[in-house]
Backbone bond lengths (Angstrom), bond angles and torsions (degrees), N, CA, C in turn:
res aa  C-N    CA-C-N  psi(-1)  N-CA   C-N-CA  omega(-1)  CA-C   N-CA-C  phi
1 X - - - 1.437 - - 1.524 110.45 -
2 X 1.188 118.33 43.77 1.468 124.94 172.96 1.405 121.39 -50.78
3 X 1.591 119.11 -10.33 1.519 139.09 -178.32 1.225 92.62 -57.36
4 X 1.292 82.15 -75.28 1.824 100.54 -167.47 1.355 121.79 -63.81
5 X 0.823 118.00 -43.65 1.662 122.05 155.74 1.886 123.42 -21.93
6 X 1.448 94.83 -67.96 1.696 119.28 -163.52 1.154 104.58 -86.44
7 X 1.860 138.26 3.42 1.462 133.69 149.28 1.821 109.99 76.50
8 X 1.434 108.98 20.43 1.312 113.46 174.45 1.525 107.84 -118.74
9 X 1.116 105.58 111.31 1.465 129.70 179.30 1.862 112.95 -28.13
10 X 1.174 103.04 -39.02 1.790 124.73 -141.87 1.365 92.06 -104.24
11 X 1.386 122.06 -52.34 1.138 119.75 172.40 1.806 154.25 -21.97
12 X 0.866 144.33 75.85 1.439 141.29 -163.21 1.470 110.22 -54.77
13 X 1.261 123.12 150.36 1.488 129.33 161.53 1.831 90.38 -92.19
14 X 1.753 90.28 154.34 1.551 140.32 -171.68 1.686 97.39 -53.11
15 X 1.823 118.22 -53.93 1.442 115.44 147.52 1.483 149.44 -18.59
16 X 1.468 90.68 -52.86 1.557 102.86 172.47 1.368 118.69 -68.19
17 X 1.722 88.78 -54.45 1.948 97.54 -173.90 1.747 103.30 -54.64
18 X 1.101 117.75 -31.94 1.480 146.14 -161.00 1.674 96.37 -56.10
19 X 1.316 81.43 -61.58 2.030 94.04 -174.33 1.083 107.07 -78.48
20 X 1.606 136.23 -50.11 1.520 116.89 173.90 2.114 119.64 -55.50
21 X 0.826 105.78 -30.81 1.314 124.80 159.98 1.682 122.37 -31.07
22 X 2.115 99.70 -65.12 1.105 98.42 143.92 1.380 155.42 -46.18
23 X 1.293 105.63 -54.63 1.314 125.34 167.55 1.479 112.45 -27.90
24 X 1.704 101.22 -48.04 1.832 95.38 -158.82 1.435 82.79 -99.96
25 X 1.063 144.60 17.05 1.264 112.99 177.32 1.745 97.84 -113.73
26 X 1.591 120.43 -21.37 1.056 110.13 175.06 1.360 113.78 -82.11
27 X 1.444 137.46 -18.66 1.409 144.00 155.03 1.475 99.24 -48.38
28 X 1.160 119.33 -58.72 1.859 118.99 -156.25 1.817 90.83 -53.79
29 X 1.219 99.33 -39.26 1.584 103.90 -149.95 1.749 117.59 -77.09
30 X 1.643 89.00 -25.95 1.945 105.25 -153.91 1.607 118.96 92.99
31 X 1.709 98.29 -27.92 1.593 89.53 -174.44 1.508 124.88 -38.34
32 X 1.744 119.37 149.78 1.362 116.95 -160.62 1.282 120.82 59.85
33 X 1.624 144.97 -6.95 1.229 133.37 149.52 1.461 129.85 -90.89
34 X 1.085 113.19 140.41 1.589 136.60 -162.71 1.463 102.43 -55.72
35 X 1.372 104.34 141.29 1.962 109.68 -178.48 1.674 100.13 -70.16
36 X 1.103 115.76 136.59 1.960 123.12 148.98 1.226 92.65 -116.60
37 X 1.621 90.69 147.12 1.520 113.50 174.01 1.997 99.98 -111.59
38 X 1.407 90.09 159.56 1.536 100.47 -159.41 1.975 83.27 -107.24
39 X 1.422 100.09 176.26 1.449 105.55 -175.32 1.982 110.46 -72.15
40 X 0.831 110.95 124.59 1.707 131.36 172.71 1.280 99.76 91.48
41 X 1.537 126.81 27.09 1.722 122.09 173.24 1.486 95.80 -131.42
42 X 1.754 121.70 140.93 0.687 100.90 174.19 1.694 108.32 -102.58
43 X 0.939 139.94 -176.99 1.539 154.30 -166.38 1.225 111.98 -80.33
44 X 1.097 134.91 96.54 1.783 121.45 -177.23 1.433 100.14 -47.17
45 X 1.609 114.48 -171.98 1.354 101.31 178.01 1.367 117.89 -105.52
46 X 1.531 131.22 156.29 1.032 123.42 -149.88 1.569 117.51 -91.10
47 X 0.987 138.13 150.06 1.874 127.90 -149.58 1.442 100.93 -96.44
48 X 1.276 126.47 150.25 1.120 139.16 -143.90 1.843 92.54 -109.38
49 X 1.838 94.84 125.07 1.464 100.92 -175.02 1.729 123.67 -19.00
50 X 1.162 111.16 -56.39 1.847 122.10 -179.61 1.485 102.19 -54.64
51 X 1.255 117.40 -21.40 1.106 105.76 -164.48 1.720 102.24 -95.21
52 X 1.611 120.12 -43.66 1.637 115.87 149.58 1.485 115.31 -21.18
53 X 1.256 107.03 -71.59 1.867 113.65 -175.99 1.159 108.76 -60.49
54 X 1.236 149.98 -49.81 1.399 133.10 163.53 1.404 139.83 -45.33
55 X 1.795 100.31 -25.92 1.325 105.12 174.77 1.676 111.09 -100.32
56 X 1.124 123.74 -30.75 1.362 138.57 129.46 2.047 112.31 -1.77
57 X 1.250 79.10 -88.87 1.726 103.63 174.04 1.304 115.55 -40.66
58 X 1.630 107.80 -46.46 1.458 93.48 172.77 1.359 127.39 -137.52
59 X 1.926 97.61 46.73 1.697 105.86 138.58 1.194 98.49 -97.64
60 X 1.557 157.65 -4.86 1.380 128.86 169.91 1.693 106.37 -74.45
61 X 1.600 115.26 -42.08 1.451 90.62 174.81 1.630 119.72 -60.01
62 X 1.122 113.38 -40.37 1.623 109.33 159.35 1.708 119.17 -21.70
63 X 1.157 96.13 -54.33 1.735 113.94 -165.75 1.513 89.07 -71.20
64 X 1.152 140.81 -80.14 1.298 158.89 -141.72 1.661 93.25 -63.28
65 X 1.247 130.18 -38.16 0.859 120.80 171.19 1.279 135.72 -72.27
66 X 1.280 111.44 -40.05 1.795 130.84 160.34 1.306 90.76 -40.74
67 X 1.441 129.78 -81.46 1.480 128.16 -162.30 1.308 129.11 -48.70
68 X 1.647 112.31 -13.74 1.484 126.21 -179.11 1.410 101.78 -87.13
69 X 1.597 111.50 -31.73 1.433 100.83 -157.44 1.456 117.83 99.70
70 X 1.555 129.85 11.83 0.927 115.94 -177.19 1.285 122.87 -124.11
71 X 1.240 113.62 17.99 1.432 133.13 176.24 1.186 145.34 56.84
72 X 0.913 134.78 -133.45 1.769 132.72 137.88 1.013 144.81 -113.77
């Protein structure tokens, strides 16, 4: 919460940037969307909700960390 901390109105916390971050990287990627199979392929099988949120879960700590600066 560095927002709130550093007394600048305008400012975003490391969270926010963190989650929009996600967003485009799980759009860029597909991550969390369901497999379609195209004609003469069949579809691997499709991953079981918990398993979205877990991988989900931890590309935002991924993200959150990039934005801190603290890498991997």
């Amino acid at each position: 919460m560095d927002a709130l901390t550093s007394g600048s109105l305008g400012a975003r916390s490391n969270e926010d940037i963190a989650l929009d971050l996600l967003k485009f990287v799980a759009g860029v990627t597909g991550v969390g969307k369901t497999a379609t199979g195209s004609t003469g392929f069949n579809a691997p099988t499709a991953p079981k909700p918990e398993e979205h949120v877990t991988e989900l879960l931890a590309l935002y700590g991924r993200c959150l960390k990039a934005v801190e600066g603290k890498g991997e």
